[in-house]
N, C-alpha and C positions, 0 to 999 in steps of 0.2 A: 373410543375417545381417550380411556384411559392410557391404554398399546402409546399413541402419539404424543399423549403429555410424556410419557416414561422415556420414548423417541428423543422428544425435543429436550429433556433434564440431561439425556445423556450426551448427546450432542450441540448442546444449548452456545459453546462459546464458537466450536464452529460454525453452525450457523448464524450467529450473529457475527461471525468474521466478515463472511459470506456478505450478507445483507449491509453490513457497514464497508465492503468496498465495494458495493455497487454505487451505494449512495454516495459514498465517499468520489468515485468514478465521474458520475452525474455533476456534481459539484466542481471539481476541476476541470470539468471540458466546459460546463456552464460558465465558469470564471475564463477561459480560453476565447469563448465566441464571444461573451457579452466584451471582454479589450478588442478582438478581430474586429467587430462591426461599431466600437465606438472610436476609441482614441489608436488604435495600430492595427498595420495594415500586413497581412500576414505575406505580401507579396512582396517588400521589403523585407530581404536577409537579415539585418540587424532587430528588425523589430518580428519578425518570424519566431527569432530565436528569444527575444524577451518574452512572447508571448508562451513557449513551451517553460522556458524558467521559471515565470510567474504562475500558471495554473498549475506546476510542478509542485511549487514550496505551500500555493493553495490547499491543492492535496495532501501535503506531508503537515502542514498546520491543524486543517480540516480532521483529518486522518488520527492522528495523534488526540485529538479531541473525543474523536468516538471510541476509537481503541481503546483509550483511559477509561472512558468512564462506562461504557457498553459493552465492551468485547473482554476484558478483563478484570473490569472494575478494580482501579485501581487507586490503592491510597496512599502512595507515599509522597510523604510531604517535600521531597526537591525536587518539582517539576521541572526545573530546568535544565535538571542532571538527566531525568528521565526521556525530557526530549529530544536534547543532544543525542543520546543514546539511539534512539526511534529516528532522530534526520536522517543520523550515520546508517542505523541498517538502510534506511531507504535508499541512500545514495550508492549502498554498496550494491543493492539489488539495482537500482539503477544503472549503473557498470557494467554488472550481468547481461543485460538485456542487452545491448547493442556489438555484445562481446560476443555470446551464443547467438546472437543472428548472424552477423558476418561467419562463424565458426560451421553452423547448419546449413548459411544458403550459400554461400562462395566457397568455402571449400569442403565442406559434405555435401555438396551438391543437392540438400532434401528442396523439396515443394518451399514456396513460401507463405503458403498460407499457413499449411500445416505448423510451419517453422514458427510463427508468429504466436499458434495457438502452445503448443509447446512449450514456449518460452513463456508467453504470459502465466501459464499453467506455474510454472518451475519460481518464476518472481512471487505470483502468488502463495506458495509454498515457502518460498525464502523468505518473504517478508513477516507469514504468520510465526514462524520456526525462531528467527531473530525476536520480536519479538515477544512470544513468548516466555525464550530461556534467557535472554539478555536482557530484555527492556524492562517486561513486566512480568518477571520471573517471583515465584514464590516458593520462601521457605518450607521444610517439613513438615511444618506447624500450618501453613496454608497463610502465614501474612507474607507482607511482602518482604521479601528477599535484599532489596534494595543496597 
């Protein structure tokens, strides 16, 4: 038991990365179906595409909520600086994604599932990395950097 507590201290912010975008995941396709099945209909183009923008900013609100206070525990006090900062990575990793799919499937020609798994792998990784050293980066000292 002890080996896994020593495990989880040393690994502790990753996997709470881990666990906060699962939930975080959960949470944005939940706010995605529960508009689908009440007020828009995802068979309408225009309202398709409001439905991916709004469980989008869900998750980057959502997101930004848990990361602060779970995954980095974070204190600094202009959270509005702070989330600006965290929309932007997300959008830029958002970018990525539809950039290295087109780049893997149409003209590397790889699988597409793979391609998907891949790419979510690398978002995943982009977004903990931005994050980290940009968003909710800490000084020498271990406060915040800000």
């Amino acid at each position: 038991m002890d080996k896994i507590k020593e495990l989880y201290k040393k690994y502790e912010e990753i996997i709470v990365y881990l666990i906060v975008g699962v939930v975080n995941t959960l949470v944005s396709w939940a706010a995605w179906y529960l508009l689908a099945y009440t007020i828009l209909d995802p068979q309408v183009v225009w309202q398709n595409v409001a439905l991916s923008i709004v469980s989008w900013v869900v998750g980057v609100v959502f997101g930004y909520v848990l990361n602060r206070k779970y995954v980095f525990k974070s204190t600094e006090p202009n959270i509005g600086k702070e989330f600006r900062q965290f929309a932007g990575g997300r959008i830029s990793t958002g970018i990525l994604d539809p950039v290295m799919m087109v780049l893997l499937i149409n003209v590397l020609h790889f699988n597409e599932d793979l391609s998907k798994i891949v790419v979510a792998a690398l978002v995943m990784v982009g977004n903990y990395l931005i994050s980290k050293l940009f968003v909710f980066k800490k000084s020498a000292n271990g406060t915040e950097a800000g």
